[in-house]
C-alpha positions as CSV (number, residue, x, y, z in Angstrom):
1,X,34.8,-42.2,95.6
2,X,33.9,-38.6,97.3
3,X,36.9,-37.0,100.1
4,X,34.5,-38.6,103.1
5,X,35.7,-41.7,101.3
6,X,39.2,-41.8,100.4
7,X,39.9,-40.2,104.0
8,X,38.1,-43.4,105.4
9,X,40.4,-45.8,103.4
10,X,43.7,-43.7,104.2
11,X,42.7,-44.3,108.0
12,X,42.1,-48.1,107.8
13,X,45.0,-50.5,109.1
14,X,44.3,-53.4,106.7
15,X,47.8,-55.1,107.6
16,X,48.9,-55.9,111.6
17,X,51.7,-58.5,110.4
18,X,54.1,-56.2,109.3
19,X,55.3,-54.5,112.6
20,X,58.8,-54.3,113.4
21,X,58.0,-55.9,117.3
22,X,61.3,-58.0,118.1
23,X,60.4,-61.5,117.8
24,X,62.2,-64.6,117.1
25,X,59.2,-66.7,116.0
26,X,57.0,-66.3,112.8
27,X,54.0,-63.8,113.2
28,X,50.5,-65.5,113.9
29,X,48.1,-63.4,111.1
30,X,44.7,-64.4,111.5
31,X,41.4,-63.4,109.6
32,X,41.4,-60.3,112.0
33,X,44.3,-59.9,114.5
34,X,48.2,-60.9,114.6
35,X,50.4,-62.3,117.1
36,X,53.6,-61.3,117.6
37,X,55.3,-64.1,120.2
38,X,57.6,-62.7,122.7
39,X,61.3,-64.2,123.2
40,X,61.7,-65.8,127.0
41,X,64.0,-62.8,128.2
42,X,61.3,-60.0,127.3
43,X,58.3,-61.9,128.8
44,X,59.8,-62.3,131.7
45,X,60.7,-58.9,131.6
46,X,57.5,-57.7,131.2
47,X,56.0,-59.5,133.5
48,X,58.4,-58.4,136.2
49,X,58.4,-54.9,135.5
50,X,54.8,-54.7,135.0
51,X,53.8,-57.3,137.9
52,X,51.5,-58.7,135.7
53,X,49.2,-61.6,137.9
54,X,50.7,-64.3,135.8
55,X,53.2,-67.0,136.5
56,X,56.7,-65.4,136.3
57,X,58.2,-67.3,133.5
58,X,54.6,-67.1,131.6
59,X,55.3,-67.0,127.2
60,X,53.5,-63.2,126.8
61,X,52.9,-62.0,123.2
62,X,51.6,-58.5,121.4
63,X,48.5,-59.2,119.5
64,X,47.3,-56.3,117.3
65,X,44.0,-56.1,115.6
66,X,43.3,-54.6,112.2
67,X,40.0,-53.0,110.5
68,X,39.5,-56.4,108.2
69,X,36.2,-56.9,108.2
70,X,35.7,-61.2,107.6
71,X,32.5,-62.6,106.9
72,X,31.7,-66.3,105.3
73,X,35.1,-67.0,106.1
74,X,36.6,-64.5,103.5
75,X,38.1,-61.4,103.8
76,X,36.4,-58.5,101.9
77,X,37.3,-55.0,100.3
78,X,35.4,-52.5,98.6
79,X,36.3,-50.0,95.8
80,X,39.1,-47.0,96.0
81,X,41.5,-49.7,98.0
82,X,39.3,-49.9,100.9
83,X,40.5,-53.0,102.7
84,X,38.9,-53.0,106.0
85,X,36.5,-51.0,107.8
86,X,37.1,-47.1,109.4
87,X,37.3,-48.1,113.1
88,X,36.1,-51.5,113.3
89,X,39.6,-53.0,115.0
90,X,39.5,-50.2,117.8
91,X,35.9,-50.7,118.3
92,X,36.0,-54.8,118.5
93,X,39.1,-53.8,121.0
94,X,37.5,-51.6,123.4
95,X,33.9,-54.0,123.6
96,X,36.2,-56.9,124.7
97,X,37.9,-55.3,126.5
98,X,35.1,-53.5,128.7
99,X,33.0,-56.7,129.2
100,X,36.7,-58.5,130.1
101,X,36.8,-55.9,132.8
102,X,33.2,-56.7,133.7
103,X,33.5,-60.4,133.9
104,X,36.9,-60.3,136.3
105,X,35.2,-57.5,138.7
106,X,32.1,-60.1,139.4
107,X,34.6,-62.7,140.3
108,X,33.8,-64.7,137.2
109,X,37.4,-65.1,135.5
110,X,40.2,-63.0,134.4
111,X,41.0,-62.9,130.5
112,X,44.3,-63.8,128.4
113,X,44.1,-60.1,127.8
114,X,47.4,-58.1,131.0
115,X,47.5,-54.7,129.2
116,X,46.4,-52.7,126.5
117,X,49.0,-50.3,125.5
118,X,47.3,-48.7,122.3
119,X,43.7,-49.2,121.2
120,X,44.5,-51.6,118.3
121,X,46.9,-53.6,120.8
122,X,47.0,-56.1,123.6
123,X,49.7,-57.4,125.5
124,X,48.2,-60.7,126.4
125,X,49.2,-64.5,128.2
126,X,50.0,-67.4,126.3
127,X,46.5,-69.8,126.9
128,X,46.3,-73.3,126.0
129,X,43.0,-73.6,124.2
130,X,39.7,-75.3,125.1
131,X,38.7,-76.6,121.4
132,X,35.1,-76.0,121.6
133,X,33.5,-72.9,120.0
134,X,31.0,-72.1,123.2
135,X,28.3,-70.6,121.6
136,X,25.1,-68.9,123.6
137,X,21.7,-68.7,122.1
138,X,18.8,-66.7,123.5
139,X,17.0,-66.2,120.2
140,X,16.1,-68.7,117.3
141,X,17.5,-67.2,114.2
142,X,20.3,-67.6,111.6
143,X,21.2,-71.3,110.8
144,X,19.5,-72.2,113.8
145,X,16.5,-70.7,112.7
146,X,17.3,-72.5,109.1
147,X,17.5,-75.7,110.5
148,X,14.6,-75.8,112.7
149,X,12.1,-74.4,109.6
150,X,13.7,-77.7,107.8
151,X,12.4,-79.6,110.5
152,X,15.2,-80.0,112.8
153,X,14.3,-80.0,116.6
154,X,17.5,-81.5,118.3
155,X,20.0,-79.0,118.6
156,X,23.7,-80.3,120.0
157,X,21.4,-83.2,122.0
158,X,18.6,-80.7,123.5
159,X,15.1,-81.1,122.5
160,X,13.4,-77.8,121.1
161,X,9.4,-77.7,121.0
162,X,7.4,-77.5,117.9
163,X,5.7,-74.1,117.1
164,X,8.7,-71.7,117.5
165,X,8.4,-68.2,115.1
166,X,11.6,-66.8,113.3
167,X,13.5,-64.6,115.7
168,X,11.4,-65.9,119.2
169,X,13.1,-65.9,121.9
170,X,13.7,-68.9,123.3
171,X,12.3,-71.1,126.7
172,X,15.7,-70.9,127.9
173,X,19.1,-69.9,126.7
174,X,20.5,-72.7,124.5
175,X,24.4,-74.0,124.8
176,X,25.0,-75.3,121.4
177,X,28.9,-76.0,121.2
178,X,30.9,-76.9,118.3
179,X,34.3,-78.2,117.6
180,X,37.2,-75.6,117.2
181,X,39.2,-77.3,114.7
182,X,39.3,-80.5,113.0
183,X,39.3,-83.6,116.2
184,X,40.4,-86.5,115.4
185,X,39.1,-90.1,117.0
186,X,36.2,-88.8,118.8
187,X,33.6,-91.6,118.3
188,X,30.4,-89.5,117.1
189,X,32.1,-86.3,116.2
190,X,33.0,-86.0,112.4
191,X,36.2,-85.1,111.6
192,X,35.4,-81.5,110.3
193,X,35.9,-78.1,111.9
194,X,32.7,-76.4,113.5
195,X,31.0,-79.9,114.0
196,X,28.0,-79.3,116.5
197,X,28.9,-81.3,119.3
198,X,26.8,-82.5,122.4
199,X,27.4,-82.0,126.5
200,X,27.7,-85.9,126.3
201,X,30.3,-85.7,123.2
202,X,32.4,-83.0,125.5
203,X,32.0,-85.1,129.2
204,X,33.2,-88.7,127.6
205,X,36.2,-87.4,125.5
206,X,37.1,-83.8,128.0
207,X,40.7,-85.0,127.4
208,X,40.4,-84.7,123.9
209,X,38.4,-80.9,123.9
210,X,41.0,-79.7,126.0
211,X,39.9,-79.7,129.4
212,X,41.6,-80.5,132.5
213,X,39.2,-82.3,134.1
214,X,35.8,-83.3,133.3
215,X,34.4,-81.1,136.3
216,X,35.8,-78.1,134.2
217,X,33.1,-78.5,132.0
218,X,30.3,-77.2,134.8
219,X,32.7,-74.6,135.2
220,X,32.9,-73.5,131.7
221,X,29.1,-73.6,131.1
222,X,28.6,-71.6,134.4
223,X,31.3,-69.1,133.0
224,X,29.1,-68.8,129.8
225,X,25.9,-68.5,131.3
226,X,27.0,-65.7,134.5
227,X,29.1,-64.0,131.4
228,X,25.9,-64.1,129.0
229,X,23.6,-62.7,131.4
230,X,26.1,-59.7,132.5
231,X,26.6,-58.6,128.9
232,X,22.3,-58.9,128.3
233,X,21.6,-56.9,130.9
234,X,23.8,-54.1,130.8
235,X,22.8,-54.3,126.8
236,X,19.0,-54.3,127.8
237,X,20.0,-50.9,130.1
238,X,21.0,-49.4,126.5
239,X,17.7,-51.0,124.7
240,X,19.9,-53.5,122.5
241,X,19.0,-57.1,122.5
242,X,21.7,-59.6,123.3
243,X,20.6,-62.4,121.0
244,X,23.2,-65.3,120.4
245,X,27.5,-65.1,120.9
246,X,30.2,-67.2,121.0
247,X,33.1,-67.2,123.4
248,X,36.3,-69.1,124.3
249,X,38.3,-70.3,126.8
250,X,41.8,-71.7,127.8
251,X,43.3,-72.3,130.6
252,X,47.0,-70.3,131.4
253,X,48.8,-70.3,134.6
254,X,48.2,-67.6,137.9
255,X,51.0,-66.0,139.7
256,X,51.2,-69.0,141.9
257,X,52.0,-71.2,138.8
258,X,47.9,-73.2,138.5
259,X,46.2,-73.9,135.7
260,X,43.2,-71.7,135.6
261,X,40.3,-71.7,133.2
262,X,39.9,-68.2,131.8
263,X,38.3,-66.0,129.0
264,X,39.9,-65.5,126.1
265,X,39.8,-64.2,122.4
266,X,36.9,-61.7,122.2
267,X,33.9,-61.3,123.7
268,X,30.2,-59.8,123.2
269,X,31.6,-57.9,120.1
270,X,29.9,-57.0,116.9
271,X,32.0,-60.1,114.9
272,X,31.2,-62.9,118.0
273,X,27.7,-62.1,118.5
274,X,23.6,-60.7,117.4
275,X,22.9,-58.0,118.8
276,X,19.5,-56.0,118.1
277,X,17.4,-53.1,118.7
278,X,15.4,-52.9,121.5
279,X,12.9,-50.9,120.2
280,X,12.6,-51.7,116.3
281,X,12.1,-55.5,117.6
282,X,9.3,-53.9,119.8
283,X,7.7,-53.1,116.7
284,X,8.1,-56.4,114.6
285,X,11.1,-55.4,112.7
286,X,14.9,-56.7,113.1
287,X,17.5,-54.2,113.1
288,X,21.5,-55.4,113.4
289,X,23.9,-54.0,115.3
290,X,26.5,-56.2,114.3
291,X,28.6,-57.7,111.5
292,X,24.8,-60.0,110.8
293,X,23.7,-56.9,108.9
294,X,27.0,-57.0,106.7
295,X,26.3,-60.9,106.2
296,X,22.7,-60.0,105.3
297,X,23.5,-57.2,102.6
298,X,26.5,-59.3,101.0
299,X,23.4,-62.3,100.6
300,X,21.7,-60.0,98.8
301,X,24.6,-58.4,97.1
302,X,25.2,-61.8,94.8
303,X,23.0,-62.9,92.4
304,X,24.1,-66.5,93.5
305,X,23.9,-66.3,97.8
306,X,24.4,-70.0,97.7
307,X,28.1,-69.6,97.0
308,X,27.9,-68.2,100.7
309,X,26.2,-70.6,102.7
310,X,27.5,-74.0,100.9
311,X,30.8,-75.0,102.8
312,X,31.4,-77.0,99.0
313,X,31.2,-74.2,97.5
314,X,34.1,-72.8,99.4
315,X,37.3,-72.6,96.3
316,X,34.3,-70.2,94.6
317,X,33.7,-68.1,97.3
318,X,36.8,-67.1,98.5
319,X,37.6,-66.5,94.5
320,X,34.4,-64.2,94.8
321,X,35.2,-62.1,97.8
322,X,38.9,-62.2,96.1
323,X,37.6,-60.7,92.7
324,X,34.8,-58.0,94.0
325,X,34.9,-54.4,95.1
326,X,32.1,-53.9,96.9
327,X,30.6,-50.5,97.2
328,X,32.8,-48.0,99.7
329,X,29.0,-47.3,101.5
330,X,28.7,-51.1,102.6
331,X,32.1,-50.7,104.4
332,X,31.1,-47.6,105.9
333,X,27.8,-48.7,106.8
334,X,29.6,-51.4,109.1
335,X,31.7,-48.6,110.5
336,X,29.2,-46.6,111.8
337,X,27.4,-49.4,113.2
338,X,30.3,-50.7,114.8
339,X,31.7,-47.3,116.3
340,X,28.0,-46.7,117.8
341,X,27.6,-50.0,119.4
342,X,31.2,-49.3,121.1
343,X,30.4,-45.9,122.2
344,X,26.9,-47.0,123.9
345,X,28.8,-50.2,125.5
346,X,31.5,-48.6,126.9
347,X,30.1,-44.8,127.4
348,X,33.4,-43.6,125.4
349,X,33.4,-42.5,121.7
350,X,35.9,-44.5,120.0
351,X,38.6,-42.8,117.8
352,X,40.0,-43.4,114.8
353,X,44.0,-43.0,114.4
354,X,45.5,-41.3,111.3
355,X,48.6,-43.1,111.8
356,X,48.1,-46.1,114.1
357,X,51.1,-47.9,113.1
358,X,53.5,-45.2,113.8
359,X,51.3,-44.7,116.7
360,X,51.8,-48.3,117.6
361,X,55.3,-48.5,117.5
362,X,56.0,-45.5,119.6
363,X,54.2,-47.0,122.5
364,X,55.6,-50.1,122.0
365,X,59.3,-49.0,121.7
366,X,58.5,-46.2,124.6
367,X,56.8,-47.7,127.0
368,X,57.7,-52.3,126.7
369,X,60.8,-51.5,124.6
370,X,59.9,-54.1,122.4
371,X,61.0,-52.7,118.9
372,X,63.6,-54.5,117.1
């Protein structure tokens, strides 16, 4: 591994669990970011001294993103000790958190997201959940594109015409939800997680995907489609192509105490979405800018892709990405596609911290005084 290299891996933040924020709870890690739960007496805190437009006894917590870099549901390295990827974390960060910003100024919804203290860090609202994956297609490609060339035409109960190409773009855009988590006792709906699920499935059971009421449901699709189109067009001002994403909602309670449904996890990033060049697709050819390209490269990386793509296959694949180093260039390759794609989102050029754990604390302890 050349200097350009080993200074890469020596910058990546592969761990976020292991920060000393006081909490009394145990730390949330997920494939990508970590939750640190805050006790009652420091949310409330926080929310007073920050007047934070959340109910005043609202559970807060710190959630801090790492450079993992998850695809296939695994997590993947490459050689020298290269557990993540240069950037990614402040990149995914700063996309979210710009299109966030976006969707609140239109009078769309407000996010989980009340601060951002570091770039690798959000101070965010406890949400309760919505347990659909809401997933936005404008383009037939991927698994979609799979299916249909198998014959399938009835996607999540909508009726798609015969004739489509690979990578058209579709009549309209395409709502195709699926289950977040494994639901149990929905007549219809296997018990499995990432089930495709219908608009019929959602409106007879809402109770049981989370929602409120059955009218939030209009309300969710409306937030989906007004937050798709902002993020296309303000992509189709850069040339980029906004292709198919997923978002998420909850619902978490205002500063008068309601229930509100708002956006939450991350949005039009890289990892949740397609994203293409304007002008290579003018000429008939598909270039990624986001983590699809990795996905595509680590298909052709195997002899066997199949381990991939076969959910039964899963005890091999995660001993596959567990036992390979994959070249240091495919890590870097995602890194500079996901540091460009920031920098022409949000007009900023994102930086990369030599230290941002030591970084992270200082703020933390300086600014929230949340270090134990």
């Amino acid at each position: 591994m050349n200097a350009k290299q080993t200074g890469a891996t020596a910058k990546v933040m592969a761990a976020s669990n292991d920060l000393p924020i006081r909490t009394s709870q145990p730390v949330h890690s997920g494939k990508v970011r970590s939750v640190y739960w805050l006790d009652r007496a420091d949310s409330e805190r926080l929310v007073a001294q920050n007047d934070y437009a959340v109910a005043a006894d609202a559970e807060l917590a710190v959630m801090v993103i790492s450079d993992r870099l998850s695809a296939f549901e695994c997590i993947w390295r490459a050689e020298g000790g290269m557990a993540g990827v240069p950037g990614k974390g402040a990149a995914l960060n700063a996309i979210s958190s710009f299109w966030f910003d976006k969707f609140r100024a239109q009078g769309l919804a407000r996010s989980h997201i009340l601060d951002v203290p570091h770039p690798l860090v959000w101070i965010v609202q406890k949400a309760e959940p919505v347990l659909i994956e809401a997933i936005a297609r404008q383009y037939i490609t991927g698994s979609m594109w799979r299916a249909y060339a198998k014959g399938e035409r009835n996607f999540c109960g909508i009726a798609i015409p015969d004739g489509l190409t690979r990578d058209q773009k579709l009549p309209e855009l395409l709502i195709t939800p699926s289950t977040k988590g494994i639901l149990q006792g929905i007549p219809g709906v296997p018990e499995a997680d990432d089930v495709n699920v219908t608009r019929a499935d959602i409106e007879s059971n809402y109770a049981a995907f989370n929602f409120d009421r059955v009218e939030d449901i209009d309300h969710y699709e409306h937030l989906l489609r007004q937050g798709f189109s902002l993020i296309g067009q303000h992509l189709a001002t850069l040339d980029q192509i906004f292709v198919d994403t997923k978002f998420e909602f909850g619902y978490a309670r205002n500063k008068a105490g309601q229930r509100e449904l708002i956006y939450m996890d991350e949005v039009g990033t890289p990892d949740s979405s397609r994203i293409w060049d304007g002008s290579a697709f003018r000429e008939g050819k598909v270039i990624e800018q986001s983590k699809e390209g990795f996905r595509q490269r680590l298909l052709n990386y195997f002899d066997e892709p199949d381990i991939l793509l076969d959910k039964n296959r899963m005890p091999e694949r995660l001993a596959l990405a567990k036992n390979t180093a994959l070249p240091a260039e495919m890590m870097l390759e995602v890194s500079r596609t996901y540091l460009d794609i920031a920098a022409k989102i949000t007009g900023k050029t994102i930086s990369v911290s030599d230290d941002p754990k030591a970084e992270i604390v200082e703020v933390l302890d300086a600014r929230y005084g949340l270090v134990r």
